[in-house]
C-alpha positions as CSV (number, residue, x, y, z in Angstrom):
1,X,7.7,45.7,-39.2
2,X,7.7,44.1,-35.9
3,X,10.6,41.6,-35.4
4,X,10.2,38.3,-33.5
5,X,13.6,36.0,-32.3
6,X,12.5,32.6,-31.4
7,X,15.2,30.5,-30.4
8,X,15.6,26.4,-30.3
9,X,12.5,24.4,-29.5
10,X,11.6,22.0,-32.1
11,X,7.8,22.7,-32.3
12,X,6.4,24.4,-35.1
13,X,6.6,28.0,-35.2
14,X,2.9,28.4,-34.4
15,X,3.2,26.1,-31.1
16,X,6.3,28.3,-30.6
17,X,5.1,31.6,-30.8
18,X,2.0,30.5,-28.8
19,X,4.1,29.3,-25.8
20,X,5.6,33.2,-26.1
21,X,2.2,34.4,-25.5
22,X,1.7,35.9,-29.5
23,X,-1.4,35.8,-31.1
24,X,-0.8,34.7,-35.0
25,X,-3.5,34.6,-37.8
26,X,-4.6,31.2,-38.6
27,X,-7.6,29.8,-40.3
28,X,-7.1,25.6,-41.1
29,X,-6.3,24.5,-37.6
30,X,-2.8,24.5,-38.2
31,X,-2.9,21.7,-41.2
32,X,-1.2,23.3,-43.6
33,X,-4.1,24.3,-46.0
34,X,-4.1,27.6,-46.1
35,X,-1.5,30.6,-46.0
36,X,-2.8,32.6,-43.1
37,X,0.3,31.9,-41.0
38,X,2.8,32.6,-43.5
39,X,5.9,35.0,-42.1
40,X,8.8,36.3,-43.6
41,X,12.1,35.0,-42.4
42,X,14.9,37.6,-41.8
43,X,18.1,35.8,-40.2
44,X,18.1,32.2,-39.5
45,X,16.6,30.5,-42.1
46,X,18.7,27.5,-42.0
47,X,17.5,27.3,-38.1
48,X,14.1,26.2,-39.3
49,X,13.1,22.1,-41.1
50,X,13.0,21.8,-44.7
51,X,9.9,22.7,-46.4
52,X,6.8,20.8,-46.0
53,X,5.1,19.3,-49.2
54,X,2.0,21.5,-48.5
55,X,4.5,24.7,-48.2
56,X,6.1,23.3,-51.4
57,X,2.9,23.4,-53.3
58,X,1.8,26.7,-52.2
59,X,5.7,27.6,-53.8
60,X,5.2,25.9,-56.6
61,X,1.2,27.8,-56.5
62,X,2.8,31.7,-55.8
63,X,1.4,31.9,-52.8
64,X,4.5,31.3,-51.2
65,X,7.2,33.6,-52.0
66,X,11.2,33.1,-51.8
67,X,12.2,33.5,-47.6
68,X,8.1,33.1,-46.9
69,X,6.8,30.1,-44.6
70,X,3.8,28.9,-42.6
71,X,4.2,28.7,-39.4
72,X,1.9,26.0,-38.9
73,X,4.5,23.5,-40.8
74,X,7.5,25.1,-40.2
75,X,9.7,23.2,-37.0
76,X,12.4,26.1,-35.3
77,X,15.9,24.1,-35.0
78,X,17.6,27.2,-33.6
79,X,17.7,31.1,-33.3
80,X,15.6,32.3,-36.5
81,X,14.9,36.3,-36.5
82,X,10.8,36.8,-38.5
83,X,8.2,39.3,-38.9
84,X,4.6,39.0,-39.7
85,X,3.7,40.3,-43.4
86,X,1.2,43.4,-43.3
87,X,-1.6,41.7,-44.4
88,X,-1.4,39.1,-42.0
89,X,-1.3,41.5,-38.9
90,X,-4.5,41.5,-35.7
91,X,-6.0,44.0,-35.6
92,X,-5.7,43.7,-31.7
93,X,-2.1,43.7,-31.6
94,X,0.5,46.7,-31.7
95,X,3.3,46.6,-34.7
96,X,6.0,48.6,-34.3
């Protein structure tokens, strides 16, 4: 599992994660209507904005589970430690 630590910005996690120079899958544009961005949050959960209604319907759906988010929705408040599920992984990219 490779770990990412963001710290404050108050983008989404996607602009965020961009700016750091990582690729992340994504397939609607960043608009919230699909799950390809999803990521698993590790530490810092309360360092990210509340749920979005779209990630509240893919909750609500199963295709969100409990500590998952997009990070297309998701806005980082603070220091929030994440990794990228397997399934979600580039094939380009190296995971430790």
């Amino acid at each position: 599992m490779q770990e990412i630590l963001l710290s404050e910005t108050e983008k989404t996690l996607l602009f965020s994660l961009g700016a750091e120079g990582v690729d992340w899958m994504q397939a609607c544009g960043r608009k919230g209507r699909c799950t390809t961005c999803l990521f698993q949050v590790h530490e810092g959960a309360e360092n990210l904005s509340p749920p979005t209604d779209a990630e509240l319907r893919y909750l609500a759906a199963g295709r969100l589970r409990d500590g998952q988010r997009l990070a297309c929705q998701a806005l980082v408040l603070g220091p929030v430690l994440i990794s990228v599920p397997e399934y979600g992984r580039l094939p380009h990219i190296e995971y430790s």
